[in-house]
Structure formats: C-alpha cells, structure tokens
PyMOL Python script that loads the backbone (N, CA, C, O; Angstrom):
from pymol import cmd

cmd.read_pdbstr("""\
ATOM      1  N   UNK A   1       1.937 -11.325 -33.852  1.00  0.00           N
ATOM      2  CA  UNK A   1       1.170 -10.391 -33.032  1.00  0.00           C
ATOM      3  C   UNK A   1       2.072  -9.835 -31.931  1.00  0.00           C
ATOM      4  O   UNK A   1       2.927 -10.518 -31.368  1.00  0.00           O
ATOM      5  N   UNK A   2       1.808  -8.449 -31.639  1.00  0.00           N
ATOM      6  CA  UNK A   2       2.965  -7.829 -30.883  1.00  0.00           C
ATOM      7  C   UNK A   2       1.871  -7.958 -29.706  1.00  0.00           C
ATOM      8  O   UNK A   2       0.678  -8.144 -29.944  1.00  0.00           O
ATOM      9  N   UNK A   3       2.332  -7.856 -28.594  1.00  0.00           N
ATOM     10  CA  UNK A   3       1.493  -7.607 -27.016  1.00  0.00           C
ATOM     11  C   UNK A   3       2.280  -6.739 -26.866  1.00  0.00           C
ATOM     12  O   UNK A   3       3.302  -6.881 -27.537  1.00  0.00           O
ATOM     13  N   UNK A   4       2.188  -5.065 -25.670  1.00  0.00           N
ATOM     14  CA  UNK A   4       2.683  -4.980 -25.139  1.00  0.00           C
ATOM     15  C   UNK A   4       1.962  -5.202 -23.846  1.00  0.00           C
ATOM     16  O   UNK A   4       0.853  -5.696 -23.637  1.00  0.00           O
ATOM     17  N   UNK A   5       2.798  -4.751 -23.087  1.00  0.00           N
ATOM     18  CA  UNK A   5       2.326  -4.955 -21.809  1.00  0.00           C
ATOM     19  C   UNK A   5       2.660  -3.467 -21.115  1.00  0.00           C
ATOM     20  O   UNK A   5       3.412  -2.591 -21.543  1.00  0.00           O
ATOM     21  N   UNK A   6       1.691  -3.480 -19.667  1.00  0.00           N
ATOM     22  CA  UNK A   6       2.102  -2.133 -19.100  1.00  0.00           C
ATOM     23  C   UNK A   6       2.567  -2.536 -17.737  1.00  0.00           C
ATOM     24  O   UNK A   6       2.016  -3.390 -17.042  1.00  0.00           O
ATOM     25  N   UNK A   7       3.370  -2.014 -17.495  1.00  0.00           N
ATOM     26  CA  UNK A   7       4.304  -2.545 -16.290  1.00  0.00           C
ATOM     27  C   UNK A   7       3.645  -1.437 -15.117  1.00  0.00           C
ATOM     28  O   UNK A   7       3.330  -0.249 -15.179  1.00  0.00           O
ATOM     29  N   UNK A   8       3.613  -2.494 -14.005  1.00  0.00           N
ATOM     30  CA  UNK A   8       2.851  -2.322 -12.687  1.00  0.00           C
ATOM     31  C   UNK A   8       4.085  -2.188 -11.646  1.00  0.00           C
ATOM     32  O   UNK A   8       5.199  -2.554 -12.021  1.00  0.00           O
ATOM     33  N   UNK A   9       3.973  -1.870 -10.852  1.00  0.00           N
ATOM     34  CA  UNK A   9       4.699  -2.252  -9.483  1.00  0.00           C
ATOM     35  C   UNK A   9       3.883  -1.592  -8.191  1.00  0.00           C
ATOM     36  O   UNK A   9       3.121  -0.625  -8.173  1.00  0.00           O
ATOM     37  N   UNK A  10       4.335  -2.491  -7.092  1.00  0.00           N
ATOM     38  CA  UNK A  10       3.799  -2.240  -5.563  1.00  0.00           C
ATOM     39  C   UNK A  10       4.587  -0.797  -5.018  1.00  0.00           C
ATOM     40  O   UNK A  10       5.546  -0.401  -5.681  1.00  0.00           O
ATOM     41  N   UNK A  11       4.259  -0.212  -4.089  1.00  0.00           N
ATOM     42  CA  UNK A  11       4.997   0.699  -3.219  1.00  0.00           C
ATOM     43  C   UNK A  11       4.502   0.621  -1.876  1.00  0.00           C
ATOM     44  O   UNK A  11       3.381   1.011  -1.552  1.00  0.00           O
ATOM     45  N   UNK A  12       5.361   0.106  -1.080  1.00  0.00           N
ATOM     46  CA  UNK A  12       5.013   0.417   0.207  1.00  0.00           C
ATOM     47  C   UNK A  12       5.373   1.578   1.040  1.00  0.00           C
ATOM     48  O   UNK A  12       6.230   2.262   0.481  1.00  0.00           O
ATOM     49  N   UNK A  13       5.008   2.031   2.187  1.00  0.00           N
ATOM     50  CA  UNK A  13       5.442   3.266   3.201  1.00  0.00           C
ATOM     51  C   UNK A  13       4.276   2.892   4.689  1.00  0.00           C
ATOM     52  O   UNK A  13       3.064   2.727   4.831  1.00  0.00           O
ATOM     53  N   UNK A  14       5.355   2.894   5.477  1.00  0.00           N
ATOM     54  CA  UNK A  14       4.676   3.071   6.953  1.00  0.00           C
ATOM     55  C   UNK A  14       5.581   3.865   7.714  1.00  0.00           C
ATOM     56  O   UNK A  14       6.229   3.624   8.733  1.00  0.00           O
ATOM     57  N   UNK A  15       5.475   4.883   6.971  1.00  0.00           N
ATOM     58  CA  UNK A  15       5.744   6.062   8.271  1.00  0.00           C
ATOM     59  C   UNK A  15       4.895   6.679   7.971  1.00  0.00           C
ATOM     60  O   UNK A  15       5.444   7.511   7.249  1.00  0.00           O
ATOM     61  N   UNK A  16       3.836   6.920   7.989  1.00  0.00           N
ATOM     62  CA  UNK A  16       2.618   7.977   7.795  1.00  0.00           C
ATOM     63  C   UNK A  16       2.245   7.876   9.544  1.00  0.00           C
ATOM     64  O   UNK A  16       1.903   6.982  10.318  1.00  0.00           O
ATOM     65  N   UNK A  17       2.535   9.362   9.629  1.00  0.00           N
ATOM     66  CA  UNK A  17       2.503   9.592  11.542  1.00  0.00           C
ATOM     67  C   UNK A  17       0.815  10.051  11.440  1.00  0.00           C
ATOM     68  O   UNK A  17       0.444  10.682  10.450  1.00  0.00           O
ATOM     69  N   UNK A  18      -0.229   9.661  12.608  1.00  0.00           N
ATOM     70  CA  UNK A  18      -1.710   9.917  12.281  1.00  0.00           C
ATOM     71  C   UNK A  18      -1.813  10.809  13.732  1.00  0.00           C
ATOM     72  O   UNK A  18      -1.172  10.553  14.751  1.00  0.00           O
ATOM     73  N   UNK A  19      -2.601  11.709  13.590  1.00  0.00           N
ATOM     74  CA  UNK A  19      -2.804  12.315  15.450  1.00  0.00           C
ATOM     75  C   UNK A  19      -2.848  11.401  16.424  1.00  0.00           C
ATOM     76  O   UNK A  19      -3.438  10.322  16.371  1.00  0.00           O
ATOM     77  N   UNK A  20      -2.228  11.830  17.307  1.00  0.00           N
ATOM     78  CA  UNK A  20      -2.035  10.839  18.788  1.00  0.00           C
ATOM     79  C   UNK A  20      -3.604  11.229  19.435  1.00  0.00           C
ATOM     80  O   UNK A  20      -3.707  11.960  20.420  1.00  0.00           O
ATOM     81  N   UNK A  21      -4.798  10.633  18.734  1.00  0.00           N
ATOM     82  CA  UNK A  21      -5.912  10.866  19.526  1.00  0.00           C
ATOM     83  C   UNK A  21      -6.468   9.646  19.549  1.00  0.00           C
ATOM     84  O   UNK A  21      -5.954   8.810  18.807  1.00  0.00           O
ATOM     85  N   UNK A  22      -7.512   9.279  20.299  1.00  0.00           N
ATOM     86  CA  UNK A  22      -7.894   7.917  21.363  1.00  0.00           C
ATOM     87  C   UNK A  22      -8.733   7.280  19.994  1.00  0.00           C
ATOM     88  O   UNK A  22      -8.670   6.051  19.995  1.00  0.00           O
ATOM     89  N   UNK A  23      -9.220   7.637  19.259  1.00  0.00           N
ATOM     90  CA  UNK A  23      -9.372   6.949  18.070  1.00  0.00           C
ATOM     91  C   UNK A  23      -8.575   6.536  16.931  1.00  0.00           C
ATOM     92  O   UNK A  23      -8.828   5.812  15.968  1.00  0.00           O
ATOM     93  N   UNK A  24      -7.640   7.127  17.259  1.00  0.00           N
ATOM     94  CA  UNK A  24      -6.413   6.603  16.112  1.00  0.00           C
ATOM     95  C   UNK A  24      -5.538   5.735  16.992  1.00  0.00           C
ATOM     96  O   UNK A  24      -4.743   5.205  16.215  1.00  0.00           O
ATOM     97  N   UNK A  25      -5.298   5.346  18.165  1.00  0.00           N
ATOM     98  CA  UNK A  25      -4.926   5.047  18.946  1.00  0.00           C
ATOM     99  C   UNK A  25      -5.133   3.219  18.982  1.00  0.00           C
ATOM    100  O   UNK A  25      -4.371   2.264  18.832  1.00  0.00           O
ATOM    101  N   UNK A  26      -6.676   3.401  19.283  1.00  0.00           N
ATOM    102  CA  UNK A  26      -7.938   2.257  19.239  1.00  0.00           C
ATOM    103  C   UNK A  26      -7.028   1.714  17.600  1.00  0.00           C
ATOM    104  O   UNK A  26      -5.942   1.164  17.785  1.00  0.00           O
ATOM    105  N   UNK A  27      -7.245   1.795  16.916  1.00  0.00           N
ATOM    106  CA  UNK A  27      -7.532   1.574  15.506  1.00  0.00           C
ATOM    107  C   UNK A  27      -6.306   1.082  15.371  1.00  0.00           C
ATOM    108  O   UNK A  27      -6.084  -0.116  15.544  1.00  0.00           O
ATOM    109  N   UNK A  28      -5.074   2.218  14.946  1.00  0.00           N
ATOM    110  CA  UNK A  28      -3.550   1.954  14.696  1.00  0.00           C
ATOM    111  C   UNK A  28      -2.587   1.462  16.129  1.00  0.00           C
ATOM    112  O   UNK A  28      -1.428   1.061  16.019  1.00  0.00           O
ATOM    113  N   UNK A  29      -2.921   1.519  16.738  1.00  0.00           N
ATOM    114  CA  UNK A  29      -2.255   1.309  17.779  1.00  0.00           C
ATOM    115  C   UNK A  29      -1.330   2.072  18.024  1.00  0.00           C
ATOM    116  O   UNK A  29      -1.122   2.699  16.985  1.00  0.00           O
ATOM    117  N   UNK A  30      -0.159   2.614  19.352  1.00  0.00           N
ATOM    118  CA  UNK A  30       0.869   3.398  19.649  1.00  0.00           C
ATOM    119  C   UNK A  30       1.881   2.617  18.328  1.00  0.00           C
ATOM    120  O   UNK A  30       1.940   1.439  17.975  1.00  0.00           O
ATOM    121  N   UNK A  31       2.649   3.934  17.789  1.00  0.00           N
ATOM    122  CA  UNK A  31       3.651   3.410  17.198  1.00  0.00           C
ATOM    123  C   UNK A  31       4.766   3.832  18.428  1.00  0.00           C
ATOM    124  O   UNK A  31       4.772   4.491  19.468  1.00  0.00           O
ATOM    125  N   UNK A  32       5.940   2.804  17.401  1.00  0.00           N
ATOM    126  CA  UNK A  32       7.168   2.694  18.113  1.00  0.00           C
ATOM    127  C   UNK A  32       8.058   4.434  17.572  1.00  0.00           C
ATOM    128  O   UNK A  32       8.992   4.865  18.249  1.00  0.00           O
ATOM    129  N   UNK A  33       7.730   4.920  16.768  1.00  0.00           N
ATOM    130  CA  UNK A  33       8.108   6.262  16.455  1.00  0.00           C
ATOM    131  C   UNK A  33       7.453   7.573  17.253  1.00  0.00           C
ATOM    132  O   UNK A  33       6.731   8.478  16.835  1.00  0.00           O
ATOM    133  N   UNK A  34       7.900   7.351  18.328  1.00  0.00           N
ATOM    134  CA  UNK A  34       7.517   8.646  19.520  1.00  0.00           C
ATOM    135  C   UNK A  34       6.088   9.133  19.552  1.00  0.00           C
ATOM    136  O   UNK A  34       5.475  10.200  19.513  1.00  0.00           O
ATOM    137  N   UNK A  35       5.790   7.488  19.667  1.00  0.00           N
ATOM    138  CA  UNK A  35       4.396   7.012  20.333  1.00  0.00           C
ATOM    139  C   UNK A  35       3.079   7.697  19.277  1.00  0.00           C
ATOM    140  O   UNK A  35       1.895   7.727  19.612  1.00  0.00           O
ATOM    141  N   UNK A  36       3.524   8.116  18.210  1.00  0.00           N
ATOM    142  CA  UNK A  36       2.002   8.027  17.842  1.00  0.00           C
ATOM    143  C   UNK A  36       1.539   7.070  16.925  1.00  0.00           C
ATOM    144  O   UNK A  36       2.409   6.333  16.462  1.00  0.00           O
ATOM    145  N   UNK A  37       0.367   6.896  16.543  1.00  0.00           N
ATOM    146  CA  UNK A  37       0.128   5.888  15.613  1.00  0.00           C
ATOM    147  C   UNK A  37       0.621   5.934  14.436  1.00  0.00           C
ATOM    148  O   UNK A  37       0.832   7.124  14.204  1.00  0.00           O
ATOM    149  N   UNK A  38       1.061   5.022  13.164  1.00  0.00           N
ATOM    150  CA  UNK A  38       1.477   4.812  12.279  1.00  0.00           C
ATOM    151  C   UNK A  38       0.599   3.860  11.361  1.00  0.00           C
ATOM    152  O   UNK A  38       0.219   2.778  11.808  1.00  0.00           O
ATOM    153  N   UNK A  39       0.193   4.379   9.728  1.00  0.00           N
ATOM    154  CA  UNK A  39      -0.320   3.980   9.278  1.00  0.00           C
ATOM    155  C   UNK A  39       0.526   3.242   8.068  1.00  0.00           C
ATOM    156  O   UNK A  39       1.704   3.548   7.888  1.00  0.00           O
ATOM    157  N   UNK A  40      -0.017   2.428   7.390  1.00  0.00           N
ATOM    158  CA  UNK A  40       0.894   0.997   6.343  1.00  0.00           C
ATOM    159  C   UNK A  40      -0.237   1.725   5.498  1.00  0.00           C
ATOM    160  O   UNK A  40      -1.428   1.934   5.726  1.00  0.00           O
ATOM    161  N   UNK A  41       0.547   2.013   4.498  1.00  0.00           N
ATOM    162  CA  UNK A  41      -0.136   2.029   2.705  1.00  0.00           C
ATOM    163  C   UNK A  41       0.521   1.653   1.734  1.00  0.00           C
ATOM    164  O   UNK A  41       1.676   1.998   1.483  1.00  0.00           O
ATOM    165  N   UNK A  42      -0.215   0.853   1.052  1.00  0.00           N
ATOM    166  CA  UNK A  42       0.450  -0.007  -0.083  1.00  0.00           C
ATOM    167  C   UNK A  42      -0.067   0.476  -1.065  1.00  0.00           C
ATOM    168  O   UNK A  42      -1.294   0.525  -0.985  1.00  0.00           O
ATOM    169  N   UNK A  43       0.521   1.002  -2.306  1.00  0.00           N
ATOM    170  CA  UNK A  43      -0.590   1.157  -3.443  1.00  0.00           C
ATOM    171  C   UNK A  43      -0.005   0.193  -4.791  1.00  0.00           C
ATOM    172  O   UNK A  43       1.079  -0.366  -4.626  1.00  0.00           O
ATOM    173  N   UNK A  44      -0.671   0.024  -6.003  1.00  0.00           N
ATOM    174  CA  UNK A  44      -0.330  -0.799  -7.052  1.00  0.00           C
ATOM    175  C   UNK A  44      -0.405   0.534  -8.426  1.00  0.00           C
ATOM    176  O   UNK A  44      -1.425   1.040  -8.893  1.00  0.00           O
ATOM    177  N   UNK A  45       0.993   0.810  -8.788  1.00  0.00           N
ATOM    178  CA  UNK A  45       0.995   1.878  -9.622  1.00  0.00           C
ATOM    179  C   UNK A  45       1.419   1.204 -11.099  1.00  0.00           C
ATOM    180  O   UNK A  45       1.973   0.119 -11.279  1.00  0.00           O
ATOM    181  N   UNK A  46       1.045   2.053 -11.967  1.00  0.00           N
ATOM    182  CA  UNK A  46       1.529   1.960 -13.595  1.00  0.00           C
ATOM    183  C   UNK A  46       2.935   2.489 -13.648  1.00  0.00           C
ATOM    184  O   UNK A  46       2.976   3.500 -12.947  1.00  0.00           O
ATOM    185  N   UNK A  47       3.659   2.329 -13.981  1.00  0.00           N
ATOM    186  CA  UNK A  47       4.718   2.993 -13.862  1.00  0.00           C
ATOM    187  C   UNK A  47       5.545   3.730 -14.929  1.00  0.00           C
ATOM    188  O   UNK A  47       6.665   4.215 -14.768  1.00  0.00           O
ATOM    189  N   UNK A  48       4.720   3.729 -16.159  1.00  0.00           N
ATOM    190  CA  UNK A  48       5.080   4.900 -17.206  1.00  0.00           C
ATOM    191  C   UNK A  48       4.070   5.712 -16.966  1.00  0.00           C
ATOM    192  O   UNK A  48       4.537   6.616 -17.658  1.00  0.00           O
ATOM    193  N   UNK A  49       2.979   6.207 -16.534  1.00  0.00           N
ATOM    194  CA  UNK A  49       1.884   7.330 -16.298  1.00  0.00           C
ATOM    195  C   UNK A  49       1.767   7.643 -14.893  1.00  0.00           C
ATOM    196  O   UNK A  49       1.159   8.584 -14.383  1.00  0.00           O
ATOM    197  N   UNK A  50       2.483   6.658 -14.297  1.00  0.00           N
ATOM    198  CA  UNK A  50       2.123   7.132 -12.665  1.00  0.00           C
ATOM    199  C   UNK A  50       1.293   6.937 -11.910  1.00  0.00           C
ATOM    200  O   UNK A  50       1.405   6.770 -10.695  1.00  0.00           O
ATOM    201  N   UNK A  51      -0.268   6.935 -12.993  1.00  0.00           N
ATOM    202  CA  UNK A  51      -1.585   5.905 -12.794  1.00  0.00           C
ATOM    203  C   UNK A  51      -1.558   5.331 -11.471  1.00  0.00           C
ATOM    204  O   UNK A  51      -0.700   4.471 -11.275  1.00  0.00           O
ATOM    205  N   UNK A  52      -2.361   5.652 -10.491  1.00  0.00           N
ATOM    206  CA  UNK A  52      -3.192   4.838  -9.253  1.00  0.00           C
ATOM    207  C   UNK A  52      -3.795   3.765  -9.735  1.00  0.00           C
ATOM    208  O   UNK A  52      -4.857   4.056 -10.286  1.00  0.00           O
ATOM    209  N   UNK A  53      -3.502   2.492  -9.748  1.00  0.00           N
ATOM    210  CA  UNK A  53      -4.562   1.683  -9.511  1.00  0.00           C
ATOM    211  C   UNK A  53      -5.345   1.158  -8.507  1.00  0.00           C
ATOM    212  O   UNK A  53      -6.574   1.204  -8.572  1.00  0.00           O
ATOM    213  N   UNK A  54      -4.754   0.665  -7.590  1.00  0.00           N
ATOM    214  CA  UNK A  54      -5.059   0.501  -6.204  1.00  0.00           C
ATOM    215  C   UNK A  54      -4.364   0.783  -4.572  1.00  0.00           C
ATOM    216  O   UNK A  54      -3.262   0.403  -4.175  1.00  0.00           O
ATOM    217  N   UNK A  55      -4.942   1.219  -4.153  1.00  0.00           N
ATOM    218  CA  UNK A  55      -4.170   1.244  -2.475  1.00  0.00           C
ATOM    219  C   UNK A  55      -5.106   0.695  -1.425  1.00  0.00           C
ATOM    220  O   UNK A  55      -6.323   0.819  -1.562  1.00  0.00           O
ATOM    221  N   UNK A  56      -4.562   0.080  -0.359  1.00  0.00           N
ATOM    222  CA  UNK A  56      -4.767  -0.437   0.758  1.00  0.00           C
ATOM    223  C   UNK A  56      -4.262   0.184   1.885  1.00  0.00           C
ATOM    224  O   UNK A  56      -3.064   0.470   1.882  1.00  0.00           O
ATOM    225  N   UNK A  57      -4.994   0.468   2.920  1.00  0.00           N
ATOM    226  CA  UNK A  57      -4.145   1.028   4.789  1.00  0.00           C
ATOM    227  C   UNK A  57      -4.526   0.375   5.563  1.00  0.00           C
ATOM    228  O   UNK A  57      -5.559  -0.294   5.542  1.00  0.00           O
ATOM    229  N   UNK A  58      -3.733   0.469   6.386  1.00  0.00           N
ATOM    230  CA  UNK A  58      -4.111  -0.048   7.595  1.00  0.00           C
ATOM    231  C   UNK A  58      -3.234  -0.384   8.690  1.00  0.00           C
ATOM    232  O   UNK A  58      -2.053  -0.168   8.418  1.00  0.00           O
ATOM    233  N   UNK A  59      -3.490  -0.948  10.097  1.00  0.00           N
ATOM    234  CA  UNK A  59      -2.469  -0.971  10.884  1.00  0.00           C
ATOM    235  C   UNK A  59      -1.017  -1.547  10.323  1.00  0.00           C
ATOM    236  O   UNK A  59      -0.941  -2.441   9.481  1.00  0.00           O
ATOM    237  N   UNK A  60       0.272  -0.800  11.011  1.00  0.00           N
ATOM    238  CA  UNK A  60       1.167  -1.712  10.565  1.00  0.00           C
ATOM    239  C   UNK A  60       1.570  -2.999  10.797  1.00  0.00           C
ATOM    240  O   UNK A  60       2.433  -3.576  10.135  1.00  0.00           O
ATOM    241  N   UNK A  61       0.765  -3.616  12.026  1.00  0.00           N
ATOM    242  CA  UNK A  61       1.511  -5.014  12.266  1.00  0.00           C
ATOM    243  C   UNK A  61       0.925  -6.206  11.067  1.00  0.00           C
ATOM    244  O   UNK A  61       1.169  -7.387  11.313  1.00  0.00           O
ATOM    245  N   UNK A  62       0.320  -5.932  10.053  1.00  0.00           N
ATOM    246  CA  UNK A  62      -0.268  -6.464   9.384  1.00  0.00           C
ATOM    247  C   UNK A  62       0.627  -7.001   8.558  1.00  0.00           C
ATOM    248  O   UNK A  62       0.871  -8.202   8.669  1.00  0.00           O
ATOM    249  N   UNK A  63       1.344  -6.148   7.487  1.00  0.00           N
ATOM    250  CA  UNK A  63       3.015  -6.212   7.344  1.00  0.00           C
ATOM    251  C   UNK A  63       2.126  -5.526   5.255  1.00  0.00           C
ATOM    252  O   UNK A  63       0.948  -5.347   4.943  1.00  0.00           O
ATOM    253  N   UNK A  64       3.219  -5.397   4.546  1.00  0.00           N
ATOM    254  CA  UNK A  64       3.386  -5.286   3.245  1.00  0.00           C
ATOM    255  C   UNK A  64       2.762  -6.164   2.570  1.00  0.00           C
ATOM    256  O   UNK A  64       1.760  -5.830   1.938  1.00  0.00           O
ATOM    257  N   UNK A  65       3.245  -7.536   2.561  1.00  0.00           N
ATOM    258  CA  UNK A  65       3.378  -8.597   1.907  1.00  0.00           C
ATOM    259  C   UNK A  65       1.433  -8.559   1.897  1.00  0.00           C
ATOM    260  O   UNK A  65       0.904  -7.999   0.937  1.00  0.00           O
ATOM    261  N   UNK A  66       0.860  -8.952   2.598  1.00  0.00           N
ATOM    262  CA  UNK A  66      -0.240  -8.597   3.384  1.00  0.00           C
ATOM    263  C   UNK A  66      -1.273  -8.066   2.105  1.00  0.00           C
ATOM    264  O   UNK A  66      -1.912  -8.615   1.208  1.00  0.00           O
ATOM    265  N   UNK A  67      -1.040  -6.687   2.572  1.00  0.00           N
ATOM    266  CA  UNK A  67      -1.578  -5.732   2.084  1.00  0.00           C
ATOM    267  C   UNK A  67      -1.133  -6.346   0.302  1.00  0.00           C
ATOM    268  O   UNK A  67      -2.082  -6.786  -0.348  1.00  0.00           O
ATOM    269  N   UNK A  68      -0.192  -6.340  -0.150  1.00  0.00           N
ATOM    270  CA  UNK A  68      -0.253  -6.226  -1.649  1.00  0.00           C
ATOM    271  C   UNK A  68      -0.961  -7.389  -1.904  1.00  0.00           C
ATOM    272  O   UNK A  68      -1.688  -7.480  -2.893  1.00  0.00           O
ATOM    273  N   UNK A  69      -0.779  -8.520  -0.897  1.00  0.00           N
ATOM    274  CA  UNK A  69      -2.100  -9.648  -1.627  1.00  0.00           C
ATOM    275  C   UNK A  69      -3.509  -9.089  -1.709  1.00  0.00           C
ATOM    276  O   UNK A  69      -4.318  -9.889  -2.179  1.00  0.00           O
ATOM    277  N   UNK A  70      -4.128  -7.564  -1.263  1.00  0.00           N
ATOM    278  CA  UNK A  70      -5.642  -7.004  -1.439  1.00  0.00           C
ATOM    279  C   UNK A  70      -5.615  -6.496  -2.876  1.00  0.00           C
ATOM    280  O   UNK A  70      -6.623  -6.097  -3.460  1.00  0.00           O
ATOM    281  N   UNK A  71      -4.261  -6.543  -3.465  1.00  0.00           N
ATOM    282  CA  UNK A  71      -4.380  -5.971  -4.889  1.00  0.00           C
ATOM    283  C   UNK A  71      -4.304  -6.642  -5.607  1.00  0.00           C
ATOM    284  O   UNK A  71      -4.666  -6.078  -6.639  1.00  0.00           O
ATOM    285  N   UNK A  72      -3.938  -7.991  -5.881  1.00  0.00           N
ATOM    286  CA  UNK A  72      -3.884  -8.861  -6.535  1.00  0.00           C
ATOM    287  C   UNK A  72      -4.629  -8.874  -7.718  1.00  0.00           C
ATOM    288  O   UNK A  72      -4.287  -8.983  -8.896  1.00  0.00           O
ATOM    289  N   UNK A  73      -6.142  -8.690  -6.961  1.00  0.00           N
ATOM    290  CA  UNK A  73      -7.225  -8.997  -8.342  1.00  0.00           C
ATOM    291  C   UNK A  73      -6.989  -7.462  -9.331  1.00  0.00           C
ATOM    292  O   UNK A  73      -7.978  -7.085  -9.961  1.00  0.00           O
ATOM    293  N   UNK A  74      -6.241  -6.980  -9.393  1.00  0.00           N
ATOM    294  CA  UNK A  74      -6.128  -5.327 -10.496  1.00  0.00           C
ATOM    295  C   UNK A  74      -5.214  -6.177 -10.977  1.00  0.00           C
ATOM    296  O   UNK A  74      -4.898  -5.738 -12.083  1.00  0.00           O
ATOM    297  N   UNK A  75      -4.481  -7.382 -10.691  1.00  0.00           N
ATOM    298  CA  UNK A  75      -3.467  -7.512 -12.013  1.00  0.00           C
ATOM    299  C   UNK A  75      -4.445  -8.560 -13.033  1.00  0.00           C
ATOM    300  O   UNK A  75      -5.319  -9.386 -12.769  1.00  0.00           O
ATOM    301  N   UNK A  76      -3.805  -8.061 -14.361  1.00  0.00           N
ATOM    302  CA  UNK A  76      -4.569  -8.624 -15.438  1.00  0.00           C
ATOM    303  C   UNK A  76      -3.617  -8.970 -16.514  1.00  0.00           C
ATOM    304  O   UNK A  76      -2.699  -8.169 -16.685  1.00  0.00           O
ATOM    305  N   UNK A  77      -3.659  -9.880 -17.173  1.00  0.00           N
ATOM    306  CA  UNK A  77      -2.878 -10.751 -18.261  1.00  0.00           C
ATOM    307  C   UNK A  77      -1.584  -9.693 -19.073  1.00  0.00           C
ATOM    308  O   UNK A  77      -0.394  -9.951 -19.254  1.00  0.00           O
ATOM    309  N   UNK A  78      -2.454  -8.337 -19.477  1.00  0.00           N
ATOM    310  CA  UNK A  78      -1.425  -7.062 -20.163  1.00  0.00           C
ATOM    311  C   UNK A  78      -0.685  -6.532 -19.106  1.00  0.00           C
ATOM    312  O   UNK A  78       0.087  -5.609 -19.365  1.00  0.00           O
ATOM    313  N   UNK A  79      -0.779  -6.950 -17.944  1.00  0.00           N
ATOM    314  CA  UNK A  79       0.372  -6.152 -16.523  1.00  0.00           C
ATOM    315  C   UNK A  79       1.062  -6.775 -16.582  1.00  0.00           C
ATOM    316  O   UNK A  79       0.780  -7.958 -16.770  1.00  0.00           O
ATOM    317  N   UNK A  80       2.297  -6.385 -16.466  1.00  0.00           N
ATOM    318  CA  UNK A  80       3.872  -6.512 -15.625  1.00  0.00           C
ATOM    319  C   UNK A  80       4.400  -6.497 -15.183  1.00  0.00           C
ATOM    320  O   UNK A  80       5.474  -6.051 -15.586  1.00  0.00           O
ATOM    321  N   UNK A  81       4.231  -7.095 -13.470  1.00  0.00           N
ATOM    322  CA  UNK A  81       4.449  -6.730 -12.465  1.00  0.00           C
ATOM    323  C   UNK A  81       6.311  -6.225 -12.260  1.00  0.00           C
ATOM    324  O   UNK A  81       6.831  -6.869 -13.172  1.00  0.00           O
ATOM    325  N   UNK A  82       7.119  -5.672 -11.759  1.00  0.00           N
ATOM    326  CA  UNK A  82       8.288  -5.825 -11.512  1.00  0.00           C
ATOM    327  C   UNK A  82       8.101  -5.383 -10.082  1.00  0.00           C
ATOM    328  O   UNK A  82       9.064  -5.349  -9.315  1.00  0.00           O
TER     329      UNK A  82
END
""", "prot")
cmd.dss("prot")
cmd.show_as("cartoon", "prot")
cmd.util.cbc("prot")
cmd.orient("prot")
C-alpha cells in the first residue's frame, strides 16, 4: 500500500505594522518598530497548493512557538510537517 502524504509547514511574520490608535495600542501594545503596534501571525500551509489551513494573531510577546501550538489539532496522520 502506497500512502502519500501532503506536506504542511508553519510560517511565521511579526512585522505586520497596525494603526497607532488607542485600541490597537490597548490590545498589541507599542511596538519597538517606531512605536506602533505590531501584530504575530502564524499560519499552517500545504505546501504544493499553497492551501490555508490555519492561522493564528496576536500580540507579539506571545512568541511563534506559541502560536503554532493553536494549530496543532489541523495536523492529521496524511500531513508532513517540515
């Protein structure tokens, strides 16, 4: 019996700059990049189709590592993480 499998991987990015307004402020806190807030998004992609499976945001002091443990449950026995 052949399996294949479809290969997954994480991507992180926190430079997403958000308006310097008192609710993004509250929420993300001042970033260290000329003070405005900065948002952390992690997503969990397919990586022969490009396919979204999951993403997570949120402040950055939270960190990566973090965030990709909210995706965890999308991996399934036919994924491949690299």
């Amino acid at each position: 019996m052949v399996r294949m499998f479809r290969t997954v991987s994480f991507d992180g990015c926190s430079s997403i700059r958000l308006a310097d307004n008192e609710r993004n402020v509250e929420w993300f806190w001042p970033g260290g990049r000329g003070g405005c807030p900065i948002l952390e998004l992690v997503t969990l992609v397919e990586i022969g189709t490009r396919a979204l499976i999951g993403a997570v945001f949120g402040p950055t002091d939270i960190g990566e590592t973090a965030y990709a443990r909210r995706l965890l449950h999308h991996l399934r026995p036919d994924r491949l993480l690299l």
